[in-house]
C-alpha positions in Angstrom: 58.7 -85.4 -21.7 61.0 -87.4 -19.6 60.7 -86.2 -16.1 63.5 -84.6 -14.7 65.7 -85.9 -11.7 64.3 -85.0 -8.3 65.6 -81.7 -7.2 67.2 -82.4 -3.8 66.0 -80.2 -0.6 68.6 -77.9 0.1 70.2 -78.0 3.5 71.2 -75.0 5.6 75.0 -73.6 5.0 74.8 -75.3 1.0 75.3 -72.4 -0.4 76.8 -73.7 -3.4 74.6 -76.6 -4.1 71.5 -74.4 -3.2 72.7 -72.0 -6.0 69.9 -70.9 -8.3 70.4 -73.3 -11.5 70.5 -71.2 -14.9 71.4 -68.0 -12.8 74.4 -65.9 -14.4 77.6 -66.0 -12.1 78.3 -62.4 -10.8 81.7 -61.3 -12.1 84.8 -61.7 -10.7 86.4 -59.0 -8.6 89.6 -57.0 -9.5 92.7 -59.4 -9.8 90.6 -62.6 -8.6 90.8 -65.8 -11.5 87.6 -65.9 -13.5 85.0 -68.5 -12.3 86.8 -68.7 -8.8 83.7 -67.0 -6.9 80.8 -69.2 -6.9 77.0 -67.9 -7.8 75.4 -66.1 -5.2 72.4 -68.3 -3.4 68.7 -68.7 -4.5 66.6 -71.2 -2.2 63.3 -69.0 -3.2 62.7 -70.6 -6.6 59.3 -70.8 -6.7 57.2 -67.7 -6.8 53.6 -69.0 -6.8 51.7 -72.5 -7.6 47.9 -72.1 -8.4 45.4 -73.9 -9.8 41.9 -72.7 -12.2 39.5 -73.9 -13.4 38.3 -74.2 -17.1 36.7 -70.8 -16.9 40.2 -69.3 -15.2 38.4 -68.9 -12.3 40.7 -69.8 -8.6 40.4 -72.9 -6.9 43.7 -73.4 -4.7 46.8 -70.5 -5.0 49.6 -69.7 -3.2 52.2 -66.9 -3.8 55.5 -66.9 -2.2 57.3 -63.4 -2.5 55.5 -59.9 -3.3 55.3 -59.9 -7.0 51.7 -59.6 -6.7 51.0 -58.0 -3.4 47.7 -57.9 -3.3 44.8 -60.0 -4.4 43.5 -57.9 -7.2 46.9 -58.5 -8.8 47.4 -61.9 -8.2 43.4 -62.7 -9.4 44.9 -60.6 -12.4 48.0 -62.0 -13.3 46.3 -65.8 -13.2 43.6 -64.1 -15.7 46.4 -63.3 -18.2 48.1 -66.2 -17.4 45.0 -68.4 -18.0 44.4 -66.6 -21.4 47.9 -67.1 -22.2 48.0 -70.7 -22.1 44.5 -72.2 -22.1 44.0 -72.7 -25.9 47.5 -73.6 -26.3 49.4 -77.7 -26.6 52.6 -76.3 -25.0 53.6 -76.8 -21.3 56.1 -73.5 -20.9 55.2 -69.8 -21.5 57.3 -66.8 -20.9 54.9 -63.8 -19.5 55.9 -60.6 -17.5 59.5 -61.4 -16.8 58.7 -64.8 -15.5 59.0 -68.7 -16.5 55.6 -70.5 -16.1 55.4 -74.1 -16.6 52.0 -75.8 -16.9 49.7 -79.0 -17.0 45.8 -79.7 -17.4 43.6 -82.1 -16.6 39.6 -82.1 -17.5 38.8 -79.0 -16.4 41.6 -77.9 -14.5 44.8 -76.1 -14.8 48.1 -76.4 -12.6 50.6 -73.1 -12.8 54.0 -73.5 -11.3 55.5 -69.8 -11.5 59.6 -68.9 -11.7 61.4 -66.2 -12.3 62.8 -65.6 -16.0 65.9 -67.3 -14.7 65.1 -70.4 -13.2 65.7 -73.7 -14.5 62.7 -75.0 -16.8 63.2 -78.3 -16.0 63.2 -77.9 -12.2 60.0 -76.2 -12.7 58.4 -79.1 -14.5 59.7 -81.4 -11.9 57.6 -79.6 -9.2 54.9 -78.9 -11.6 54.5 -82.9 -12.5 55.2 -83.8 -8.7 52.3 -82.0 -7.9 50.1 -83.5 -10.7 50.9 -86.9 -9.8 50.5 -86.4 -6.1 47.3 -85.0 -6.4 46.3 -87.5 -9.0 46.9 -90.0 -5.8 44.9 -87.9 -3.5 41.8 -87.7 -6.1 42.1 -91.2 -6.7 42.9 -90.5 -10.3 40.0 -88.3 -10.1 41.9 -85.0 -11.5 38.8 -82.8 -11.9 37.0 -79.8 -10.2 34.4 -81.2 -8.3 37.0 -83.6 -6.3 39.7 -80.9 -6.1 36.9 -78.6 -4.3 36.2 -82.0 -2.0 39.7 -82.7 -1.0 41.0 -79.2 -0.4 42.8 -79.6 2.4 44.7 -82.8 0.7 45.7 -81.0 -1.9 46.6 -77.8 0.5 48.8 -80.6 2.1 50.5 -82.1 -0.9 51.4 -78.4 -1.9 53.0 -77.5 1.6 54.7 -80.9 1.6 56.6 -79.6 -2.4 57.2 -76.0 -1.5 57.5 -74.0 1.9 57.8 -70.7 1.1 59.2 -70.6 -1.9 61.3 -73.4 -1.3 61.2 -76.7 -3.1 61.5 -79.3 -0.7 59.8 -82.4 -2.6 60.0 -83.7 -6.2 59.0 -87.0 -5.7 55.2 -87.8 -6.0 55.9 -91.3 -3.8 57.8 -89.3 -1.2 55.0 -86.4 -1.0 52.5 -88.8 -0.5 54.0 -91.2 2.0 54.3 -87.5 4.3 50.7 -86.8 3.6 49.6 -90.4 4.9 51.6 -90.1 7.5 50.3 -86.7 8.9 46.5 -88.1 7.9 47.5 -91.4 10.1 48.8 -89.2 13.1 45.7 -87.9 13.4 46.8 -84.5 11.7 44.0 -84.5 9.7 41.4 -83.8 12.0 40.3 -80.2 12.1 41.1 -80.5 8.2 38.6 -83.1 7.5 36.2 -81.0 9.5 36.6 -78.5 7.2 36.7 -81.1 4.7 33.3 -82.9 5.2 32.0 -78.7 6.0 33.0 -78.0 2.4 31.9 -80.5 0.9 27.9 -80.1 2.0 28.5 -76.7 0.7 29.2 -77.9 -2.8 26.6 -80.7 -2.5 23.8 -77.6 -1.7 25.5 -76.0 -4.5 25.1 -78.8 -7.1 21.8 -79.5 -6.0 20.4 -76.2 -6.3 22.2 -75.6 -10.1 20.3 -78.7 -10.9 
């Protein structure tokens, strides 16, 4: 699939050119010409990213709105989701009223979540951003075991595509010029911390499933 054009980070007052994409035009109002009232606003296009493992078991998540308030639900959702999708060759499923676009690699699994309304192709774009930027981050390394070891990196490349709901990257070389550019201004710090913290964790944790 041809990846699609970049979707461009909406700026404040854009109303019109932050309109949701695919989103039926509300209907014109008593003795106002037809298509003279533009489509109501949608900058919260994105209602949750997450990523499982081959078992559908969470490794990274994050939910936007209050679909799934709780995290029974949301542990529940990615369960259905997971057994939705995991045995099948195609990259879009339609499940519960929403749009979910998806991408796997080894033995992981990367969700990008929309409503039923929202663009497929703007999906993909944030779904395959993602991918690729995290690709960079693993060093081409797209498994588990170096997703769990760069957490916070991919925590990062995440917040840098979407802020709360809000798709504000599309490009991969983009995402990860910001990413450097936080880990070279010393941003990085108390996440590599946590980083090198984690990390022992899972190296005890190998060790002792040996």
């Amino acid at each position: 699939m041809q990846r699609p054009e970049a979707w461009p980070r909406p700026h404040p007052g854009e109303g019109a050119a932050a309109a949701q994409i695919g989103a039926p035009a509300p209907p014109a109002r008593a003795g106002e010409p037809a298509g003279s009232r533009l489509q109501e606003p949608s900058l919260y296009t994105i209602k949750a990213v997450f990523i499982l493992d081959n078992d559908g078991h969470r490794l990274l998540a994050k939910y936007y709105d209050d679909t799934f308030p709780s995290m029974k639900e949301q542990m529940a959702f990615e369960k259905n989701v997971f057994n939705k999708t995991n045995r099948t060759d195609s990259e879009i499923a339609f499940f519960g009223g929403m749009t979910i676009v998806y991408k796997s690699s080894i033995d992981l699994f990367l969700y990008v979540v929309g409503s039923s309304q929202e663009n497929e192709l703007m999906l993909m774009s944030v779904l395959t951003c993602l991918f690729e930027s995290l690709n960079h981050v693993l060093r081409k390394n797209m498994e588990k075991r170096w997703l769990l070891e760069n957490m916070d990196g991919a925590f990062l490349v995440l917040d840098e595509i979407v802020d709360g709901g809000v798709i504000l990257e599309s490009d991969p070389q983009q995402v990860i010029q910001k990413v450097n550019f936080r880990a070279d201004d010393g941003g990085l710090t108390e996440q590599s911390v946590a980083q090198v913290l984690q990390s022992a964790k899972e190296q005890i944790k190998w060790s002792l499933l040996k």
